[in-house]
C-alpha positions as CSV (number, residue, x, y, z in Angstrom):
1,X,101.7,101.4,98.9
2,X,98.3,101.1,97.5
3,X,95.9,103.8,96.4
4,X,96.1,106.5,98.8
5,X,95.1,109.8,96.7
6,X,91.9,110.3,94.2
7,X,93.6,109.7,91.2
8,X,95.2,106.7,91.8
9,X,93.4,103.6,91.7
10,X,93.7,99.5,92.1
11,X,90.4,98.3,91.6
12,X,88.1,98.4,89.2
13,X,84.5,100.2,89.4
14,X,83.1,96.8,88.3
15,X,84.7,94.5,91.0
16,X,83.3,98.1,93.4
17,X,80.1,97.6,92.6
18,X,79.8,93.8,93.1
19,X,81.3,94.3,96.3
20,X,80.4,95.1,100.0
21,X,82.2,97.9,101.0
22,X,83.9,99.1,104.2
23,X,86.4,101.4,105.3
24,X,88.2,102.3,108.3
25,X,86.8,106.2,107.7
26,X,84.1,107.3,105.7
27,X,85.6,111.2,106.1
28,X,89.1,109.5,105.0
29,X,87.7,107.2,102.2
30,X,85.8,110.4,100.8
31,X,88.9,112.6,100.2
32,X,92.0,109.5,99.6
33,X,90.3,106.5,99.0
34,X,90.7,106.7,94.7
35,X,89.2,103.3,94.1
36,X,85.9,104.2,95.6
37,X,86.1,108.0,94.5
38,X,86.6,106.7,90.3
39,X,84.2,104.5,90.9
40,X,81.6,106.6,92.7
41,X,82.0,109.2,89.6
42,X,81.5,106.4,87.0
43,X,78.2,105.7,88.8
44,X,79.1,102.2,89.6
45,X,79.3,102.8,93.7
46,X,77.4,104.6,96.1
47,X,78.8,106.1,99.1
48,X,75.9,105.3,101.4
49,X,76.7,101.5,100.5
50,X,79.7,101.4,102.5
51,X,79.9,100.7,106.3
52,X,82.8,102.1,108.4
53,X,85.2,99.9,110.2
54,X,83.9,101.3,113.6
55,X,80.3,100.1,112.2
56,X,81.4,95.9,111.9
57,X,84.1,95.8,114.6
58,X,82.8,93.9,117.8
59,X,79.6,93.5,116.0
60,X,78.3,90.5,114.7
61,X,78.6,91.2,110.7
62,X,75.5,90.3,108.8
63,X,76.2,87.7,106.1
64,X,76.8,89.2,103.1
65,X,76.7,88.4,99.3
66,X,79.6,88.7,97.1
67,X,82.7,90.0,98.0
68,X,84.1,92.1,100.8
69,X,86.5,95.1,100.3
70,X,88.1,96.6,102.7
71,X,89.5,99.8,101.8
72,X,92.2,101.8,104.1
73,X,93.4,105.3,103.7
74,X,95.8,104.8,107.1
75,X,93.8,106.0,109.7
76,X,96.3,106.5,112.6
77,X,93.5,105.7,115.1
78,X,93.2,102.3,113.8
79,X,96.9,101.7,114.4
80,X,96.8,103.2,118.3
81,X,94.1,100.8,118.8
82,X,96.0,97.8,117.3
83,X,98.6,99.0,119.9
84,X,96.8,99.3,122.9
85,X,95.6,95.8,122.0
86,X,99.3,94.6,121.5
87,X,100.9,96.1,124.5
88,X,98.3,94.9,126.7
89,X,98.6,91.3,125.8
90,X,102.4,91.0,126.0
């Protein structure tokens, strides 16, 4: 489910670029993440814009204008850490 190679994509570049960006990898984002990768090529995103997951979590996030995206390419170390968190609490 969702856009998981470069040549697939669900968003626009337009609703990209009016959007603040982050994603659980930047290494990840760069090679699967399609959205960003069309929309980086058409000029309409930059890849220093975007903030990793690792950058926001646990940190207070700065308000931001316009929209959020989150994009996820299935970064297995952000499902161990959901995990740990569930295991630990039940």
């Amino acid at each position: 489910m969702g856009a998981f190679k470069p040549d697939m994509a669900e968003l626009s570049p337009t609703l990209i670029a009016n959007g603040n960006v982050i994603v659980d990898t930047l290494e990840g984002a760069k090679c699967e993440a399609g959205d960003l990768i069309q929309a980086a090529a058409a000029g309409t995103f930059r890849w220093d814009e975007a903030q990793p997951l690792q950058a926001v979590v646990g940190n207070a996030m700065p308000r931001l204008d316009g929209p959020v995206l989150f994009k996820s390419v299935g970064q297995s170390l952000w499902d161990l850490a959901a995990a740990r968190l569930a295991f630990a609490a039940g």
